[in-house]
C-alpha positions in Angstrom: -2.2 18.2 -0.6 -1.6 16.6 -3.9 -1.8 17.7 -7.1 -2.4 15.4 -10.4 -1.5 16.7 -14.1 -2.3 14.3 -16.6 -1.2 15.1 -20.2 -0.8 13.2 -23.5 -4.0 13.0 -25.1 -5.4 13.6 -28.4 -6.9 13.1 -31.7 -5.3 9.6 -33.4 -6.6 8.0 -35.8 -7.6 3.6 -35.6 -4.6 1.6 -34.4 -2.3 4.7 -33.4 -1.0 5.2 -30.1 -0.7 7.4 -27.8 1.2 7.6 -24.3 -0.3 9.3 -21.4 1.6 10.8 -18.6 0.0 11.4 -14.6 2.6 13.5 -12.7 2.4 14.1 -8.9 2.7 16.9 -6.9 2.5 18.4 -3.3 2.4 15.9 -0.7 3.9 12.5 -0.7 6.0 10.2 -3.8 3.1 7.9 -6.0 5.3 4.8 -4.2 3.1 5.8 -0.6 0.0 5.3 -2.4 -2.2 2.5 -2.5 -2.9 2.1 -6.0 -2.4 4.4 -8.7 -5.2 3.9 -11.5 -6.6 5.5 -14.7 -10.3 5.9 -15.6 -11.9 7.2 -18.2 -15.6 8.2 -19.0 -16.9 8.8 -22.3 -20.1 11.2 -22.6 -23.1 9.8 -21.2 -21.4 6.8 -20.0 -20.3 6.1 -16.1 -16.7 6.5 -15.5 -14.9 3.3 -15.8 -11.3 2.0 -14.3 -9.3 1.0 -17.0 -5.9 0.4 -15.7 -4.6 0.4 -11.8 -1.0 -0.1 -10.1 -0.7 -1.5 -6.9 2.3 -0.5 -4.4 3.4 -4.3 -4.9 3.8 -3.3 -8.8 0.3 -5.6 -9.5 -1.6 -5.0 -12.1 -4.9 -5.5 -13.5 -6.9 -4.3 -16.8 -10.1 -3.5 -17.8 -11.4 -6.3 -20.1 -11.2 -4.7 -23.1 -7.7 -2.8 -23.3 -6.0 -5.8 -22.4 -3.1 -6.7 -24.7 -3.2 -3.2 -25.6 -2.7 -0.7 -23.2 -0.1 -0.7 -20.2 0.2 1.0 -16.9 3.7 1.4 -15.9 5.2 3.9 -13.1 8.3 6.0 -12.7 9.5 6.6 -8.8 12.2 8.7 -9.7 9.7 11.4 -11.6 6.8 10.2 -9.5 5.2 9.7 -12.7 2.2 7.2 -14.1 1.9 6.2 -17.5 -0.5 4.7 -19.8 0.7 3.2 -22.7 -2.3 2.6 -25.3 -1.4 0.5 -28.3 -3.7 -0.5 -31.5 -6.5 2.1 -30.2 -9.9 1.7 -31.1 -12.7 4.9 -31.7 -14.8 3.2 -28.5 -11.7 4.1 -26.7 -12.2 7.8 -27.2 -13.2 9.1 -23.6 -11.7 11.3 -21.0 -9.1 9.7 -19.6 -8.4 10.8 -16.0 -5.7 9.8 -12.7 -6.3 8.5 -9.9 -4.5 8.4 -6.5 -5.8 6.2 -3.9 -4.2 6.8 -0.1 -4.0 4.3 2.5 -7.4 6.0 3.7 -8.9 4.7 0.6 -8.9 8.7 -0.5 -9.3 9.6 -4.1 -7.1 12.3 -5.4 -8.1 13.0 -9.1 -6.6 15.1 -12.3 -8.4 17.1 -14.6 -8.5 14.4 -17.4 -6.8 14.7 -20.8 -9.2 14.1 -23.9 -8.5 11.1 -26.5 -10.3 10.8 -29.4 -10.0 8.1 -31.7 -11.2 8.7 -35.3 -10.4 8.7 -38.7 
């Protein structure tokens, strides 16, 4: 079984940052999954992917975050990050992580809230 705990969020105001943090547990390192990914979903809005890692270390982005956020992973503290730079108050969502096996199975965390706002 594996276990995702995301953490980092918050309330920042325009053009802050913040870093979020997906750390694995139980079953397995995040370099035997698939991809590694975070979405987020905003109330009354569908859940969106905004960021996803492949095994091979590719990387893709959803449209609007790119140039400012960043999806980078740490082996060693089977770890997933999510840098987000210059953020915007349409960026305020729940942000959640996602583990995708070889089985194309979803593991998920709990999400971490971000709000954006002055």
């Amino acid at each position: 079984q594996v276990q995702l705990v995301e953490s980092g969020g918050g309330l920042v105001q325009p053009g802050g940052s913040l870093r979020l943090s997906c750390v694995a547990s139980g079953s397995g390192s995040i370099s035997s999954f698939y991809i590694m990914a975070w979405y987020r979903q905003a109330p009354g809005k569908q859940r969106e992917l905004v960021a996803h890692i492949a095994r091979s270390g590719t990387t893709t982005y959803l449209d609007s975050v790119k140039g400012r956020f960043a999806i980078s992973s740490d082996n060693g503290k089977n770890t997933v990050y999510l840098q987000m730079n210059s953020l915007k108050p349409e960026d305020t969502a729940t942000y959640y992580c996602n583990a995708r096996d070889w089985n194309y199975y979803d593991y998920w965390g709990q999400g971490t809230q971000v709000t954006v706002s002055s």
